[in-house]
TIMARGU-451436 format. One record per residue (C-alpha): residue number from 1; residue in one letter; x, y, z. Coordinates in pm, 1 decimal. Layout:
# residues N
NODE seke torke        X        Y        Z
NODE  NUM     A        X        Y        Z
...
# end
This chain:
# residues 207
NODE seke torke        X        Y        Z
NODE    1     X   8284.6   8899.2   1232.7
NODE    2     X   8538.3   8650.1   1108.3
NODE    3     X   8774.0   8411.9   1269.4
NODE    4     X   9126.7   8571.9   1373.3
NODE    5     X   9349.1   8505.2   1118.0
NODE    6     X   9700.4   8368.4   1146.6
NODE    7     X   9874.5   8656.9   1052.8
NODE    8     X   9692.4   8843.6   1355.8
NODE    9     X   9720.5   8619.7   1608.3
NODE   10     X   9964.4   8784.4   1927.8
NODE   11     X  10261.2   8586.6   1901.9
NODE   12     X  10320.8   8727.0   1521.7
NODE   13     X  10302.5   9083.4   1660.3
NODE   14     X  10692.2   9119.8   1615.2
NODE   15     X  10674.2   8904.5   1287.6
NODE   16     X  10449.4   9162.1   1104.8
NODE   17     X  10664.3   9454.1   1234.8
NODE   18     X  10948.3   9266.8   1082.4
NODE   19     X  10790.9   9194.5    770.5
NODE   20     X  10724.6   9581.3    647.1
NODE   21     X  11054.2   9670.0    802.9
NODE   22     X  11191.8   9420.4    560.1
NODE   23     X  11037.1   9502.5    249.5
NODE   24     X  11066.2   9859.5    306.3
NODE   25     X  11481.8   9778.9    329.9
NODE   26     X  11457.6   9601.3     14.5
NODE   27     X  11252.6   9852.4   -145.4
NODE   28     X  11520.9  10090.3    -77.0
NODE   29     X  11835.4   9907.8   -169.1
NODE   30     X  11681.3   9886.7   -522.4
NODE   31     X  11714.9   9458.1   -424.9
NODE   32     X  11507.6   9235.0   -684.5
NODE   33     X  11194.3   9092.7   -557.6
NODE   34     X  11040.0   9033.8   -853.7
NODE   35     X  11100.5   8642.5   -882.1
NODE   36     X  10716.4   8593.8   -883.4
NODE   37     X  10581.5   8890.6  -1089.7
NODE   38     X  10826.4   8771.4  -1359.0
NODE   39     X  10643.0   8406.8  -1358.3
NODE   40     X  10321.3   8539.4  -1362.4
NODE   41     X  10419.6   8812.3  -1635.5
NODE   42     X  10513.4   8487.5  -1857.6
NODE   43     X  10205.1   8343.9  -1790.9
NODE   44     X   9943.9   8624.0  -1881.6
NODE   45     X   9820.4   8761.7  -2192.5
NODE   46     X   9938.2   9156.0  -2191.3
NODE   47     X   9755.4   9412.5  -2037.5
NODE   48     X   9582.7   9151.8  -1777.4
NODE   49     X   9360.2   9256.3  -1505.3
NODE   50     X   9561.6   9069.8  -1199.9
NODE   51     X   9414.9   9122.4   -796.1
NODE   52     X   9688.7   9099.1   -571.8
NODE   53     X   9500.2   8934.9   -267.3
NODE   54     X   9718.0   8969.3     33.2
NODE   55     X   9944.5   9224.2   -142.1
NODE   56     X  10155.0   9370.3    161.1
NODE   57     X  10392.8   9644.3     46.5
NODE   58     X  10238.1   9621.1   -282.9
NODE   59     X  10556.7   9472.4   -506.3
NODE   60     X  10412.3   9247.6   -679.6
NODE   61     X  10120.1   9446.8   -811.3
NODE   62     X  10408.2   9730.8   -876.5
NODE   63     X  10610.7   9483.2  -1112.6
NODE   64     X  10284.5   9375.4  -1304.4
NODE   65     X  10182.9   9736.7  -1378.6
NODE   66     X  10549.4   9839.8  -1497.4
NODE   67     X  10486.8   9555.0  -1754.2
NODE   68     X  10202.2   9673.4  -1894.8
NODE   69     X   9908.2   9442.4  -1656.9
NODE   70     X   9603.1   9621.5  -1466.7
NODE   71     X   9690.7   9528.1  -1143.0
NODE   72     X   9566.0   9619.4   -792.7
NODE   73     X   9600.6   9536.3   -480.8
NODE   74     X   9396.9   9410.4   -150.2
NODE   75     X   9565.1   9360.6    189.6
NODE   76     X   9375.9   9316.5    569.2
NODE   77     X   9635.4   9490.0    714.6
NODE   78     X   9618.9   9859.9    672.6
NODE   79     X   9969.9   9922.7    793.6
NODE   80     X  10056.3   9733.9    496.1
NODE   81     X   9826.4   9913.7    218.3
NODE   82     X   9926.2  10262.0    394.0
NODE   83     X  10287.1  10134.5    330.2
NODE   84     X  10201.0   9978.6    -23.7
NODE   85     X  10074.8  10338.3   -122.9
NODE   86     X  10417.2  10517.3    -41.3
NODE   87     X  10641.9  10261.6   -179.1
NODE   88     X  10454.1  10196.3   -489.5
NODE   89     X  10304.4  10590.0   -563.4
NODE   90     X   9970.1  10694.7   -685.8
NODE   91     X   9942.3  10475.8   -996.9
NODE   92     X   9860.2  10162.1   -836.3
NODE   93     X   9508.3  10151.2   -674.9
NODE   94     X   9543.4   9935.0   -324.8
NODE   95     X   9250.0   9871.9   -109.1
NODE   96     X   9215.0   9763.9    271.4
NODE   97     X   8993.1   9418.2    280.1
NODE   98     X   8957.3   9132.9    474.6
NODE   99     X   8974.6   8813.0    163.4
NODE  100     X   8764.5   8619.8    424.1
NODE  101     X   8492.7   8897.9    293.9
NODE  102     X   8607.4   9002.7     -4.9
NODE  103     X   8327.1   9030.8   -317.9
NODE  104     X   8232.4   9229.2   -601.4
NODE  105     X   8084.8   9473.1   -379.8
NODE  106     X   8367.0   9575.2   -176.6
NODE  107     X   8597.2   9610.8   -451.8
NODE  108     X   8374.5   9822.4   -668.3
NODE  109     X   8300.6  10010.0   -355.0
NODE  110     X   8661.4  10108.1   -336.9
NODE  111     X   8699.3  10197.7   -668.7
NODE  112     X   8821.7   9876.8   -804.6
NODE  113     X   8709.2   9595.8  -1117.0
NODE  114     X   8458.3   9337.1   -966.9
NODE  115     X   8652.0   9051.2  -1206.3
NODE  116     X   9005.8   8967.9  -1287.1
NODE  117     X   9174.4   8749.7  -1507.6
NODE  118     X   9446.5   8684.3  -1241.1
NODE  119     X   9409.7   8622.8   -862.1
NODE  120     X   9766.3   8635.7   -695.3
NODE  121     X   9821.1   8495.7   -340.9
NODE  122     X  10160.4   8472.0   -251.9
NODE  123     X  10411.4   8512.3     18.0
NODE  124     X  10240.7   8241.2    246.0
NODE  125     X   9881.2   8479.1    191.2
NODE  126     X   9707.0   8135.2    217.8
NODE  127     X   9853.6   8009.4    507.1
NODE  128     X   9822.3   8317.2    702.1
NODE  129     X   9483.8   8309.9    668.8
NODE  130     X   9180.5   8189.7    965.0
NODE  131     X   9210.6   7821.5    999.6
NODE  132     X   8915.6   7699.3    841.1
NODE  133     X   8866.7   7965.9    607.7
NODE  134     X   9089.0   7856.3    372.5
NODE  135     X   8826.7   7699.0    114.7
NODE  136     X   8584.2   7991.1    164.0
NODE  137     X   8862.9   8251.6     49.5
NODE  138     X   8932.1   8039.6   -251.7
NODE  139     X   8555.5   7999.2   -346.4
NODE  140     X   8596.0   8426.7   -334.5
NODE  141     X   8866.2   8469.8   -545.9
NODE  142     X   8737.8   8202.4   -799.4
NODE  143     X   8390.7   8439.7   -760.9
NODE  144     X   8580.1   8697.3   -870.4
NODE  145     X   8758.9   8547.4  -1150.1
NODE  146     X   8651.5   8561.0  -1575.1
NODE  147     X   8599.1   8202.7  -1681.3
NODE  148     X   8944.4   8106.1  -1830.2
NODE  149     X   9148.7   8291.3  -1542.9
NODE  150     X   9386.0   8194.0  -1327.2
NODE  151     X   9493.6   8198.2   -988.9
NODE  152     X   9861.0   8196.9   -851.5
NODE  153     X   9950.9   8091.8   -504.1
NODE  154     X  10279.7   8049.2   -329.8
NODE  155     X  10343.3   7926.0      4.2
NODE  156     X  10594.8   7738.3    232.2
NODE  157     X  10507.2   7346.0    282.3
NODE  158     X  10627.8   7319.1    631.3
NODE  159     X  10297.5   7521.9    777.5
NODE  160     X   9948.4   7369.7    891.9
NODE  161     X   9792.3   7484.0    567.3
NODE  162     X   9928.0   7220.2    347.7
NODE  163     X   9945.1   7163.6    -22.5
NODE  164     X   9768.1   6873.9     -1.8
NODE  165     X   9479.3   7085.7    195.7
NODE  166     X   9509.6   7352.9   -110.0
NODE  167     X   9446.6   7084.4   -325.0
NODE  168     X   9154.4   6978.7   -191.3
NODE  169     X   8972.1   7344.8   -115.9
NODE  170     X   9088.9   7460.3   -452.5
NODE  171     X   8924.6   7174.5   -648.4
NODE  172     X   8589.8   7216.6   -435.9
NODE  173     X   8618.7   7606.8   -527.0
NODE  174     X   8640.9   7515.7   -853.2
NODE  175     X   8946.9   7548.7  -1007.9
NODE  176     X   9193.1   7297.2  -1168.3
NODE  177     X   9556.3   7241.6  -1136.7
NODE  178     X   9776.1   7340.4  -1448.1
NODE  179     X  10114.9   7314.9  -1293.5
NODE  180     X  10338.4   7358.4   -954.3
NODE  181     X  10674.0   7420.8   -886.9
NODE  182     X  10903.8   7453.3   -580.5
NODE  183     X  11006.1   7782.9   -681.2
NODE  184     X  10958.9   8088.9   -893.6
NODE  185     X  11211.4   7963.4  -1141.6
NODE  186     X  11043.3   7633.8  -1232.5
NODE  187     X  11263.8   7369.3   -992.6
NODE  188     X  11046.5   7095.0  -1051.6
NODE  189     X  10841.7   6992.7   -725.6
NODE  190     X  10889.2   6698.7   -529.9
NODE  191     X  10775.1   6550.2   -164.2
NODE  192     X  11042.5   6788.5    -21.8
NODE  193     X  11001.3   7100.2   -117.1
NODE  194     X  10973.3   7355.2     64.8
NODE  195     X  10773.1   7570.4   -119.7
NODE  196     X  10507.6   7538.0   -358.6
NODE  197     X  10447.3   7734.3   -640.6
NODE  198     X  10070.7   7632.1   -785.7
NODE  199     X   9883.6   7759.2  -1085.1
NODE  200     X   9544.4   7687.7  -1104.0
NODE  201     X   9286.0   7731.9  -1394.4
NODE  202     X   8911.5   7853.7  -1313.8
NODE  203     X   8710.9   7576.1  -1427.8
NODE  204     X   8428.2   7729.4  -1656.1
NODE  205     X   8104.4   7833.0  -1521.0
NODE  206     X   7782.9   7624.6  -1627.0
NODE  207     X   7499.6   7812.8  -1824.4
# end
């Protein structure tokens, strides 16, 4: 059984209420939310397979598909995916998973591609997760990436997770930093940002 995550834990209760009553506002007041899915549009070849880990109500995974990208999506919370499904419609496959467990297995036992050429965790995914867990989650995802791909993460800087933390777990997981940001629009990042916007590259398997 693993660790309670962040995004679990009892004082958040009325947070993650908040957070689908939120999206599902947006969602229906037609408001653009598409700041990251444009980036990571720019960024991939067409017709990419992307994983949106942590996907909540599924928007990010709905803008990649409308321009042209495989995506799917994989959320903990099944309040979330349940909500992802109606927002987003049939089209989109989205699958309830914990990322602390997530493998090849569970996503081709939902009906899903075992590797990706994109791993997107944004929205704070990474700091929401188990403390501790951080650099096993990233050793998944990078399991679950082709050599070549990429993973996307955005998150605020003022949380215990911190980017110098991501840093470290993502280079042990074995990827390799290609550029960050402090936000979706490419403000260069400094010491005070408070967000950071990283791209990583999978560093090649060895034979």
């Amino acid at each position: 059984m693993t660790p309670t995550t962040r995004w679990d834990a009892p004082e958040n209760e009325v947070m993650r209420r908040l957070y689908e009553q939120r999206f599902r506002g947006l969602h229906a007041d037609g408001v653009d939310v598409d700041g990251e899915g444009r980036l990571l549009d720019a960024l991939l070849e067409r017709s990419a397979s992307v994983l949106d880990a942590g996907c909540g109500t599924g928007r990010l995974a709905a803008h990649l598909t409308r321009r042209g990208h495989r995506a799917v999506g994989v959320d903990k919370d099944g309040a979330l995916v349940r909500a992802a499904r109606e927002l987003q419609g049939d089209g989109i496959p989205f699958l309830e998973a914990d990322l602390a467990e997530l493998d090849a297995a569970t996503l081709t036992g939902g009906g899903l591609p075992d590797r990706y050429d994109a791993v997107a965790a944004i929205g704070n995914v990474l700091v929401f997760l188990a403390p501790g867990t951080e650099r096993a989650v990233l050793e998944r995802f990078r399991a679950l990436l082709l050599d070549g791909g990429v993973l996307f993460t955005g998150f605020a800087t003022d949380r215990d997770y911190t980017v110098a933390d991501l840093d470290r777990d993502a280079a042990a997981a074995g990827f390799a930093l290609r550029h960050r940001f402090a936000t979706y629009q490419l403000a260069p990042f400094t010491d005070d940002a408070g967000w950071a916007v990283s791209i990583f590259d999978a560093v090649p398997s060895r034979p």
